[in-house]
Backbone as JSON, one array per atom type, in Angstrom:
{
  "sequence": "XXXXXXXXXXXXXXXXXXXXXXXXXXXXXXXXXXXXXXXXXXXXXXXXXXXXXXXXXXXXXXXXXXXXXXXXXXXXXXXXXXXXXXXXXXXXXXXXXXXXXXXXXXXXXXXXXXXXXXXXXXXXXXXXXXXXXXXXXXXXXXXXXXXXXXXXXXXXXXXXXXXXXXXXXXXXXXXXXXXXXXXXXXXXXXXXXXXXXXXXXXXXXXXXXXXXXXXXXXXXXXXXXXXXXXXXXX",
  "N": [[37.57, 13.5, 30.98], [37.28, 10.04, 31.25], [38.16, 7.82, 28.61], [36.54, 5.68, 28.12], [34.35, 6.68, 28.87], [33.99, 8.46, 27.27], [33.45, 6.95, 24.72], [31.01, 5.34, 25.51], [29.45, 7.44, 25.74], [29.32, 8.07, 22.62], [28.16, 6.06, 21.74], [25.64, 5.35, 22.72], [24.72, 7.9, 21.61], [24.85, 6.43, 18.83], [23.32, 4.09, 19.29], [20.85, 5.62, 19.72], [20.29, 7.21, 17.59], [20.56, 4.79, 15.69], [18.24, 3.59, 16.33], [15.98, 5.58, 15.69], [16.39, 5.16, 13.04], [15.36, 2.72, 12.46], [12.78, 3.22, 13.11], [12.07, 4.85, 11.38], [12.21, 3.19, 9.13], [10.29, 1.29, 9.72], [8.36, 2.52, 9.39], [8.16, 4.0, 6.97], [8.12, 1.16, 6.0], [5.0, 1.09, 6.19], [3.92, 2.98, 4.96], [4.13, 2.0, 2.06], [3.07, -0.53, 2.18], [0.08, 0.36, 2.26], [0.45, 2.16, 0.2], [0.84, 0.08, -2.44], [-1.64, -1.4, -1.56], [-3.61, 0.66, -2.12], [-2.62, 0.81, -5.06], [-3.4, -1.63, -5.7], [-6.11, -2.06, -5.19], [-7.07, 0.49, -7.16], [-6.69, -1.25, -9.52], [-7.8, -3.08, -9.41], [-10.62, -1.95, -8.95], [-10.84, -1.0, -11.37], [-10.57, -3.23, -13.38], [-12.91, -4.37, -12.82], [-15.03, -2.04, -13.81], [-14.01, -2.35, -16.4], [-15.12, -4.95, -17.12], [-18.04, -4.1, -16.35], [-18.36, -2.67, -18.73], [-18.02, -4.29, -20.68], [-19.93, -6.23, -20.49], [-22.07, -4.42, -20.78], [-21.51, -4.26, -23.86], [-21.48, -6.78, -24.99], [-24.52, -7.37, -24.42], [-25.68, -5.52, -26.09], [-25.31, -6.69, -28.38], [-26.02, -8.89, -28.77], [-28.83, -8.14, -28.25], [-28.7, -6.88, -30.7], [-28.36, -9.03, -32.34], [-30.35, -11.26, -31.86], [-32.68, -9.07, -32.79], [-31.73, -9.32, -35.47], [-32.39, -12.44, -35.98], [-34.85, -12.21, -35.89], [-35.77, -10.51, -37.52], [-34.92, -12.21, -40.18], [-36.43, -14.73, -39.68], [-39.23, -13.08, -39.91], [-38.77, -12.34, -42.75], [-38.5, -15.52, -43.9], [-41.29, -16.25, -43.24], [-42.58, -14.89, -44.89], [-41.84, -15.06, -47.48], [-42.44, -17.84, -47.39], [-45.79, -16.91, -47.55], [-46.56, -15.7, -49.77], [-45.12, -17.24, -51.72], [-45.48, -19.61, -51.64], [-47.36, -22.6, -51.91], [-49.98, -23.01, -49.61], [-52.33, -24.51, -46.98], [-54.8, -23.33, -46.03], [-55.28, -22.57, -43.75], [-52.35, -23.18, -42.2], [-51.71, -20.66, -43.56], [-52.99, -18.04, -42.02], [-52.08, -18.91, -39.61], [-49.29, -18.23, -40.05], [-49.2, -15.76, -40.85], [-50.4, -14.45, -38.55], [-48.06, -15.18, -36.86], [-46.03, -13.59, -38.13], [-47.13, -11.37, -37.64], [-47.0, -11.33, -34.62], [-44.06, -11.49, -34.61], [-43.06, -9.06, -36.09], [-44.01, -6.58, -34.4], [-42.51, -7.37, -32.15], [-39.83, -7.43, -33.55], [-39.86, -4.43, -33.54], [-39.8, -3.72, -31.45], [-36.98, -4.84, -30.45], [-35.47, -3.86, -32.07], [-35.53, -1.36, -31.56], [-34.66, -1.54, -28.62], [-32.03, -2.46, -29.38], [-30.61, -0.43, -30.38], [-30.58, 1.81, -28.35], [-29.35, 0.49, -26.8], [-27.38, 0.04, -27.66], [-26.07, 3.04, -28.4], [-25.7, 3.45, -25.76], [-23.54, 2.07, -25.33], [-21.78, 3.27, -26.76], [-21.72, 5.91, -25.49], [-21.06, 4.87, -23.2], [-18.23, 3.88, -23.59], [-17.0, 5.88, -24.41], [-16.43, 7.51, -21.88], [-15.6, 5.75, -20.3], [-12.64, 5.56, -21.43], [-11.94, 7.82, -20.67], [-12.16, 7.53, -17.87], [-10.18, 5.18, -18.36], [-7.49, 6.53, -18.71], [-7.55, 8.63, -16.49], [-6.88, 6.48, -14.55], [-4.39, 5.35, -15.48], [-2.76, 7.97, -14.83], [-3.28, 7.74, -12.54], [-2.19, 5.67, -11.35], [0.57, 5.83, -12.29], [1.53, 8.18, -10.64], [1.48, 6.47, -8.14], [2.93, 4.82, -8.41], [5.36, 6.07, -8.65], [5.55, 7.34, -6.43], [6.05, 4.59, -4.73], [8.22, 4.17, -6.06], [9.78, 6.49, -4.87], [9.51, 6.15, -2.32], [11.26, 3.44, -1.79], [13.77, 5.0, -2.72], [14.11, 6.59, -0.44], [14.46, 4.33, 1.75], [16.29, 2.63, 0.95], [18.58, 4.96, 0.7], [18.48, 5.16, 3.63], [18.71, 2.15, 4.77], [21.47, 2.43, 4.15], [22.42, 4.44, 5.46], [22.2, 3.09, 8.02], [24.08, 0.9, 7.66], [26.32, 2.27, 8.13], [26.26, 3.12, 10.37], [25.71, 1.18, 12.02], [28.42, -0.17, 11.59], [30.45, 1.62, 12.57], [29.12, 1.11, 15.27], [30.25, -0.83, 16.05], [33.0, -0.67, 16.01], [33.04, 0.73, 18.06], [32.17, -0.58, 19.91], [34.03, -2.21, 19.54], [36.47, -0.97, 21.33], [35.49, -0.56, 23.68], [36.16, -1.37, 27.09], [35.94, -5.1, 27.79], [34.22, -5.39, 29.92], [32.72, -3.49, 30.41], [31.48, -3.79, 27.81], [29.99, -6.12, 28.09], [27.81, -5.62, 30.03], [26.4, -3.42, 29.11], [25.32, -4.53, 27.16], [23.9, -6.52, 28.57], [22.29, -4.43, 29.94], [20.95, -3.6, 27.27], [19.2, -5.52, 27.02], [17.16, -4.99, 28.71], [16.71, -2.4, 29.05], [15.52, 0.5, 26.13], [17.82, 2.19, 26.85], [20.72, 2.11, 27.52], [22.5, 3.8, 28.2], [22.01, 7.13, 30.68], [21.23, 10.54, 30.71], [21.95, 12.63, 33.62], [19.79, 14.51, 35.34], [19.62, 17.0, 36.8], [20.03, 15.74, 40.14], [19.23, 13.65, 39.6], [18.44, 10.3, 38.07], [18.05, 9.93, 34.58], [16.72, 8.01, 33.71], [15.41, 5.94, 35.48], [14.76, 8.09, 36.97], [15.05, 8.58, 40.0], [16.91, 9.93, 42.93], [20.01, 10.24, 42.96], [22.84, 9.46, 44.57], [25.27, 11.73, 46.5], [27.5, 10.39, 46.66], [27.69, 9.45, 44.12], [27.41, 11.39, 42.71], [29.66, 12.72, 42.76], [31.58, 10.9, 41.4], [30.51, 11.05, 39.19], [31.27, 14.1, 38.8], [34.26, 13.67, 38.56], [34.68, 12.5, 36.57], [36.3, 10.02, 36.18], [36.02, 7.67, 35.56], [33.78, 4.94, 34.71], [30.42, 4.78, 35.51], [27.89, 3.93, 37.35], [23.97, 3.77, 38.04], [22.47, 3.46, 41.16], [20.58, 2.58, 41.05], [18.89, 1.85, 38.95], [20.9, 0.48, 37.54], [21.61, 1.45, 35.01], [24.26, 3.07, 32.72], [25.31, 6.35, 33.68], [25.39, 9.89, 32.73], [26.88, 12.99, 32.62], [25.48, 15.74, 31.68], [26.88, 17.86, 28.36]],
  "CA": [[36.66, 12.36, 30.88], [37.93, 8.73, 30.4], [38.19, 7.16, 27.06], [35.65, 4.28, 28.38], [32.64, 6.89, 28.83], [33.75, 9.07, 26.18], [32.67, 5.42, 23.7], [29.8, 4.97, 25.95], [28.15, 8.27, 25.14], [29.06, 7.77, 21.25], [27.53, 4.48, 21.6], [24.49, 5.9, 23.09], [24.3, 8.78, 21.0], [24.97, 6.2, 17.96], [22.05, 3.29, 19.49], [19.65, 6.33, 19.71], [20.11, 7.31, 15.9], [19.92, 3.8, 14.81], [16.68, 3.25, 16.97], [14.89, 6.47, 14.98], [16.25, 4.99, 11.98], [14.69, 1.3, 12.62], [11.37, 3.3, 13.31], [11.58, 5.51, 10.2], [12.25, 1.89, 8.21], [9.07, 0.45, 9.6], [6.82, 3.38, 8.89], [8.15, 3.18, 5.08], [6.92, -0.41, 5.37], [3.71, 0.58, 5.95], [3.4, 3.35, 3.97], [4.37, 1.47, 1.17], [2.26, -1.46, 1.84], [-0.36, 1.44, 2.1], [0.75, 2.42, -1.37], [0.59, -0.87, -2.96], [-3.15, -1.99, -1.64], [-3.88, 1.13, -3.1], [-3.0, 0.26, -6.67], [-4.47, -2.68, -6.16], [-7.67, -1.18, -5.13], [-7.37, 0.7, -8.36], [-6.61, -1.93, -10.7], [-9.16, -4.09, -9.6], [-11.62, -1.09, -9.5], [-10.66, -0.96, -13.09], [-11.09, -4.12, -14.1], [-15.04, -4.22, -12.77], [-15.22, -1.11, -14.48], [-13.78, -2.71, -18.19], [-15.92, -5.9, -17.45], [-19.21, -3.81, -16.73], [-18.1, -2.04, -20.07], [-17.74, -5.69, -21.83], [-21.36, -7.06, -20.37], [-22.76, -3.79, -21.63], [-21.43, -4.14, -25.28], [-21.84, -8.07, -25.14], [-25.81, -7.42, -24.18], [-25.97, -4.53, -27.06], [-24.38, -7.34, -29.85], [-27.29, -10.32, -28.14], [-30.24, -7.64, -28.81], [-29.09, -6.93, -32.46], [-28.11, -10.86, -32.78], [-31.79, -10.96, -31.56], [-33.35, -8.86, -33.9], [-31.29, -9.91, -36.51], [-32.86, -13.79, -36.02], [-35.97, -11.97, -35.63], [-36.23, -10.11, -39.09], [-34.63, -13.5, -40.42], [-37.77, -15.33, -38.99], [-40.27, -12.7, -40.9], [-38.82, -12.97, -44.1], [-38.97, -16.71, -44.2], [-42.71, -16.47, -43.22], [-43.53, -13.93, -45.46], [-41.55, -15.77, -48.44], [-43.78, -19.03, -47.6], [-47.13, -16.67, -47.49], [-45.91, -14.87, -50.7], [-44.96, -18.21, -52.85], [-45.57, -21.22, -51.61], [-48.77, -23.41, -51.83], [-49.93, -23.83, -48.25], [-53.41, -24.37, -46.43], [-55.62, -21.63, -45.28], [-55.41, -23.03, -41.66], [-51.32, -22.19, -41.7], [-51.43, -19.26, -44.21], [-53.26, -17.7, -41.08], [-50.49, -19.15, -38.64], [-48.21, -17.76, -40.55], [-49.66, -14.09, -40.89], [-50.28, -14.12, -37.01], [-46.58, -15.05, -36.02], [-45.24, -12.3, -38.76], [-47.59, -9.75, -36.86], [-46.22, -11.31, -33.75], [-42.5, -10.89, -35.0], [-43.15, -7.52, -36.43], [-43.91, -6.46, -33.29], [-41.3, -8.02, -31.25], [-38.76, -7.18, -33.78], [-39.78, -2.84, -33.38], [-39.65, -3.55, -29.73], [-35.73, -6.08, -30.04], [-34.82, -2.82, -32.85], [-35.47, 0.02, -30.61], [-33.83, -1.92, -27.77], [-30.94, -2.83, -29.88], [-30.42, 1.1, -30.59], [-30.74, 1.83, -26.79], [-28.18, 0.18, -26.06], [-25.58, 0.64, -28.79], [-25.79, 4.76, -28.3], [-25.42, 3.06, -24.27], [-22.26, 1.16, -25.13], [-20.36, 4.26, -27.68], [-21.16, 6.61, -24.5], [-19.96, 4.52, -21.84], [-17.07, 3.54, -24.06], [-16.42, 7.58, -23.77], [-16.54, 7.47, -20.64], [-14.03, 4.63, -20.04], [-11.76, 5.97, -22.03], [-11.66, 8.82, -19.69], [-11.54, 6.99, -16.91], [-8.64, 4.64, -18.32], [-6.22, 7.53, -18.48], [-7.53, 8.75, -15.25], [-6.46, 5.51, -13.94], [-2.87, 4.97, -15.64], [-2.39, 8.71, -14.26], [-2.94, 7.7, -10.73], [-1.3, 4.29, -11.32], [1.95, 6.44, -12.28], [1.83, 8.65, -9.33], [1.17, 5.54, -6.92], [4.0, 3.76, -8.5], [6.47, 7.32, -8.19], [5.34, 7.45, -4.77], [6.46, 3.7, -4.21], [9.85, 4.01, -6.25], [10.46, 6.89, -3.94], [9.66, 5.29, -0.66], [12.09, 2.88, -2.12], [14.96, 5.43, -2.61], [14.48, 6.91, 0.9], [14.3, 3.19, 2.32], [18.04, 2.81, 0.43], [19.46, 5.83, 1.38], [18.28, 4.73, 5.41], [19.68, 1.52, 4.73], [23.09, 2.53, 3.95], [22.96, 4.78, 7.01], [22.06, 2.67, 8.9], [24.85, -0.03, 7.85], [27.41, 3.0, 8.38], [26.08, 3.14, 11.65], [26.21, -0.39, 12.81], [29.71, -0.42, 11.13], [30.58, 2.42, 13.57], [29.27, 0.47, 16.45], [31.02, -2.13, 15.82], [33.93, -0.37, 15.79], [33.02, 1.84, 19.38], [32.12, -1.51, 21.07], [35.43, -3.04, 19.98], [37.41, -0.43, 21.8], [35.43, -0.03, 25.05], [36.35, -2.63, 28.2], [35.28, -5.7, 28.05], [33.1, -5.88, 31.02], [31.63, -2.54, 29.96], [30.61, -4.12, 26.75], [29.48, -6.5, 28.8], [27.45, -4.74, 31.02], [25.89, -2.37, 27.91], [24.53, -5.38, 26.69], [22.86, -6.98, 29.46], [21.19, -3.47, 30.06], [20.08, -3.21, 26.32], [17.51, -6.41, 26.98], [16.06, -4.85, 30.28], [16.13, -1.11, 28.65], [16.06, 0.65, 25.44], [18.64, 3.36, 27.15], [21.16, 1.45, 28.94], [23.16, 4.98, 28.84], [20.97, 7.88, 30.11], [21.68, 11.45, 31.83], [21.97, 13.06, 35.06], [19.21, 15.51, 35.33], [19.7, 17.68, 38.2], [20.62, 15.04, 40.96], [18.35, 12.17, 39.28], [19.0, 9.89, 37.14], [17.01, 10.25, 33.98], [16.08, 6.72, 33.45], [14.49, 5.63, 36.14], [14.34, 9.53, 37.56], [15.51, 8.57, 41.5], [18.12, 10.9, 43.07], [21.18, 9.76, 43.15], [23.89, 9.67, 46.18], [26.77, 12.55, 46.62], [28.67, 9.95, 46.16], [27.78, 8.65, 42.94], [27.17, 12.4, 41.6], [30.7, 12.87, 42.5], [32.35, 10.3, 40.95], [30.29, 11.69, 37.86], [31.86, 15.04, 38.2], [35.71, 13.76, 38.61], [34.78, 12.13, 35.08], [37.84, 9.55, 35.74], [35.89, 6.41, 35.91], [32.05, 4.72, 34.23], [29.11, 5.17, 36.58], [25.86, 3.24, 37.17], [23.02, 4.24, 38.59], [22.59, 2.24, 42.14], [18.95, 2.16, 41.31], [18.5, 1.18, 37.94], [22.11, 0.33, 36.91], [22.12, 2.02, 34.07], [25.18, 3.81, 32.9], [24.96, 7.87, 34.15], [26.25, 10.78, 32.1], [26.3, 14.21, 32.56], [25.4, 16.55, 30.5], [28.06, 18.23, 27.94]],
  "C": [[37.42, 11.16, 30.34], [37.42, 8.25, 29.0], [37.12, 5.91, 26.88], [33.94, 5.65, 28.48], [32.76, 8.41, 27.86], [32.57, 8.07, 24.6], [31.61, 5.43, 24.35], [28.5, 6.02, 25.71], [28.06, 8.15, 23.33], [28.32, 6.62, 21.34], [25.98, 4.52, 21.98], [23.97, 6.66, 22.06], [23.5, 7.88, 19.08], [23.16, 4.77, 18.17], [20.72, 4.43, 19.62], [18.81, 6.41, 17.94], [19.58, 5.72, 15.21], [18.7, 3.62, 14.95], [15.6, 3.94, 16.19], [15.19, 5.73, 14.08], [15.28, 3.57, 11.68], [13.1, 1.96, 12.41], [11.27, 3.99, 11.84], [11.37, 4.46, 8.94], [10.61, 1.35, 8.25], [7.63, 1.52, 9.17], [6.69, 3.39, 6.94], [7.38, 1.86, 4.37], [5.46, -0.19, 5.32], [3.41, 1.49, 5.28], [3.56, 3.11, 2.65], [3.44, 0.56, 0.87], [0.98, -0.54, 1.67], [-0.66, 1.5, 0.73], [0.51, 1.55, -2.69], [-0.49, -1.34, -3.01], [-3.91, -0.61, -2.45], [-3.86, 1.3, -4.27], [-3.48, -0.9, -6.77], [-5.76, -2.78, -5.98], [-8.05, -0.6, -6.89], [-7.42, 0.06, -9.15], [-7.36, -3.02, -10.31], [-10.46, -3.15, -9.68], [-12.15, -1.09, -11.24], [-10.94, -2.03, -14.11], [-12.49, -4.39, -14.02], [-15.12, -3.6, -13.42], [-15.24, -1.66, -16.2], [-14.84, -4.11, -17.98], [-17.35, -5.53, -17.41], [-19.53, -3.59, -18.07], [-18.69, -3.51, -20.97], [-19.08, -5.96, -21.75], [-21.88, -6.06, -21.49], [-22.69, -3.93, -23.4], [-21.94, -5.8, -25.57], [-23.48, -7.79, -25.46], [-26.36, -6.89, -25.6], [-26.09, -6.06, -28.49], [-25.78, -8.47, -29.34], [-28.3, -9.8, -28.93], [-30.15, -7.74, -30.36], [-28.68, -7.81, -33.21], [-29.54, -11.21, -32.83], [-32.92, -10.55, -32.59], [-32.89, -8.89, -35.37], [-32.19, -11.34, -37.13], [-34.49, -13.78, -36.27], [-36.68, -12.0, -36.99], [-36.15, -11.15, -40.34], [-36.02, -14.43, -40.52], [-38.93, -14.81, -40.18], [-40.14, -12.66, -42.39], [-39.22, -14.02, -44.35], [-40.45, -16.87, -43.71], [-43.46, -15.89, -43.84], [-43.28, -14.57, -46.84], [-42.95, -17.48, -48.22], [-45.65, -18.76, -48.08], [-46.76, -15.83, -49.13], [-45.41, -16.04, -51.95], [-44.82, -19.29, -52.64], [-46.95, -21.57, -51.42], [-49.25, -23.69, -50.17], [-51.66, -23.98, -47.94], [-54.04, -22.89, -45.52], [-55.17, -21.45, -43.93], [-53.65, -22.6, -41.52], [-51.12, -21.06, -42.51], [-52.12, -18.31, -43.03], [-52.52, -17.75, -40.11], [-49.47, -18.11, -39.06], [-48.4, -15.97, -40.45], [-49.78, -13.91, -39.41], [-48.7, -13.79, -36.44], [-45.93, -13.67, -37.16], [-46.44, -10.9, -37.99], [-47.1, -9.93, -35.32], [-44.74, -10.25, -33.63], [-42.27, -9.56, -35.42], [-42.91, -6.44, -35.42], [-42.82, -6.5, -32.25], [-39.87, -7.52, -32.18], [-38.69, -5.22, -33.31], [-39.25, -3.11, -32.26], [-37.59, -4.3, -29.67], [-34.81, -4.31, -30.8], [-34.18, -1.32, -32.24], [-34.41, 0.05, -28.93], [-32.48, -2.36, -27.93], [-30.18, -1.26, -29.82], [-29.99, 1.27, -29.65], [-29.54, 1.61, -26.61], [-26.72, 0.36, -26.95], [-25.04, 1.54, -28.66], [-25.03, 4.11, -26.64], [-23.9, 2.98, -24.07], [-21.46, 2.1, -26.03], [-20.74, 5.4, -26.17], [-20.74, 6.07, -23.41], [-18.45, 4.32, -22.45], [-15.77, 4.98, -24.09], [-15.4, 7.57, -22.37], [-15.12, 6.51, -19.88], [-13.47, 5.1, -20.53], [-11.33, 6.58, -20.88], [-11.09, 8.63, -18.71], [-9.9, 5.87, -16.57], [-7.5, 5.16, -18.2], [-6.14, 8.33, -16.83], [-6.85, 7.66, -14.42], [-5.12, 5.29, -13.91], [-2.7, 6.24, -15.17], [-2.19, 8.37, -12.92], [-2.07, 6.83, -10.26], [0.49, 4.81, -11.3], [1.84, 7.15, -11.04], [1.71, 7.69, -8.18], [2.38, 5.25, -7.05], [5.94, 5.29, -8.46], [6.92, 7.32, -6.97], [6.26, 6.02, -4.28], [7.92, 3.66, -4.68], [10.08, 5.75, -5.15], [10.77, 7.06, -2.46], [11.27, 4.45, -0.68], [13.76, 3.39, -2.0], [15.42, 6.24, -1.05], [14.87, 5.75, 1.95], [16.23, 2.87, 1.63], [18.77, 3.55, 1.14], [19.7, 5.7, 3.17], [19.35, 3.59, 5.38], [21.24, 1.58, 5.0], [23.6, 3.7, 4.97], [23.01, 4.17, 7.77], [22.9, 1.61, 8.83], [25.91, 0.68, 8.1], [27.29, 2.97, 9.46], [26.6, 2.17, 12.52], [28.04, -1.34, 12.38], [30.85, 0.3, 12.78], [30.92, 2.42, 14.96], [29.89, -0.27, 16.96], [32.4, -2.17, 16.56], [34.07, -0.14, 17.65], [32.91, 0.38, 20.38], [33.51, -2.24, 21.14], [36.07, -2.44, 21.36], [36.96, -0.09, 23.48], [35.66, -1.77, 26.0], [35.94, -3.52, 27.97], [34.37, -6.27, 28.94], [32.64, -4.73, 31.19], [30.78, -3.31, 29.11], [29.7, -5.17, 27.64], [27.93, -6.22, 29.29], [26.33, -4.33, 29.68], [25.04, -3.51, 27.62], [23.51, -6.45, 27.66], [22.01, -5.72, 29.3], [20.16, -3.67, 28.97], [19.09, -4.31, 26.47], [16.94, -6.02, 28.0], [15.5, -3.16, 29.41], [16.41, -1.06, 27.12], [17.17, 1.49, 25.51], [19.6, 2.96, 27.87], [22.38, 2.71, 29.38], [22.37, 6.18, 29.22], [22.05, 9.56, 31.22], [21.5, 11.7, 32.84], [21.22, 14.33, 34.78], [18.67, 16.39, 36.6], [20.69, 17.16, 38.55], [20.06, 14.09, 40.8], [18.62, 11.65, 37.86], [17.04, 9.62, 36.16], [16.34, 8.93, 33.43], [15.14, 6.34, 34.51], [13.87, 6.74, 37.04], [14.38, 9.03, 39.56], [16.55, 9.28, 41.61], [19.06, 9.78, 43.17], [22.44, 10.45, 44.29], [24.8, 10.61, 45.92], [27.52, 11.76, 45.98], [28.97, 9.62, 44.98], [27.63, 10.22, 42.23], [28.78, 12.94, 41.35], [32.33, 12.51, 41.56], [31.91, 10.83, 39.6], [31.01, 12.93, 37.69], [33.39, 14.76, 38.11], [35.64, 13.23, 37.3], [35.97, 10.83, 34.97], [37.31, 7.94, 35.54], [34.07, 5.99, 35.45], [31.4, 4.8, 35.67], [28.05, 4.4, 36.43], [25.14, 4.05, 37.95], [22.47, 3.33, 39.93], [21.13, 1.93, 42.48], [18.62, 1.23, 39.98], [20.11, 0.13, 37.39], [22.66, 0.58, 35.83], [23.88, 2.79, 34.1], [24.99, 5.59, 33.08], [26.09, 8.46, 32.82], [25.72, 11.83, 32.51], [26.48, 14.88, 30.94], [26.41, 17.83, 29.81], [28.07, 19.88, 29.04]]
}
């Protein structure tokens, strides 16, 4: 076999490999990006989650601000009915709104409660869920530093590769290289095999004559259909 389609099958063999590796690059990208909207799914999950938390304790701290202002309220109306000089007409006022407030404060007291026990068991609860969270957050972010180290290790095959090529295209003809490179913008295969008596690219038989010149091995080959370059098989 000549030294021109010995390079042309490394060069083949070597544009195949890079080609998987290009595809295994872009699936990384997306399972990465993947990887990433998923912690950010979580960590915005998480933050609704700590701001429901916050309303709830905010609301709790309002009610017993609430009945704080409340009980506030009935003292100073009970201190005025209790030692100060007033008229009948508001010493009556006054005894109404403290049976009002009385009222309103059981009801602000009981609802203050309510919600306090509300806001130490959700605060449980979050807890729980915060460690649940930085757990998953670490395995998301494992997962993405080791996308990362397989995405490296590709890399640096894949610049050994195209080092390689580099090398294989120096050394073949120049109106092979040529040639190779027109094909690669019409195909992704611009070398393919001989399978049977057809060529495996575009799969048409191919002439005696041209299968012959493939078996004397002394000289490159196209295909007089597609123009690919022919190889047989080892």
């Amino acid at each position: 076999m000549s030294e021109a389609l010995t390079l042309l099958r490394l060069l083949a063999e070597l544009d195949h490999t890079l080609h998987h590796i290009s595809g295994r690059l872009a699936d990384l990208d997306q399972e990465e990006a993947a990887l990433h909207a998923r912690l950010r799914e979580a960590d915005e999950a998480m933050a609704r989650r700590r701001e429901a938390h916050r309303k709830l304790r905010q609301t709790a701290l309002e009610r017993t601000a609430e009945a704080d202002a409340t009980d506030a309220k009935i003292r100073e109306y009970q201190h005025k009915l209790d030692h100060e000089i007033i008229s009948y007409k508001e010493m009556e006022f006054l005894r109404e709104q403290v049976k009002i407030l009385r009222a309103r404060l059981d009801q602000l007291s009981e609802e203050a409660l309510r919600l306090m026990d509300a806001v130490e068991e959700d605060a449980r609860k979050l807890a729980e869920e915060e460690q649940h969270h930085r757990e998953r957050r670490a395995q998301l972010e494992a997962e993405i530093q080791a996308l990362g180290k397989k995405r490296a290790d590709l890399d640096r095959e894949k610049g050994e590769l195209e080092a390689k090529r580099g090398e294989v295209l120096g050394r073949l003809p120049p109106f092979v290289r040529q040639k190779y490179d027109q094909l690669r913008l019409r195909f992704p295969n611009p070398v393919v095999y001989v399978d049977g008596q057809a060529c495996s690219g575009c799969h048409l038989r191919l002439s005696e004559a041209t299968m012959l010149k493939l078996r004397e091995g002394r000289e490159v080959v196209t295909c007089e259909n597609c123009s690919r370059f022919l190889l047989l098989r080892w």
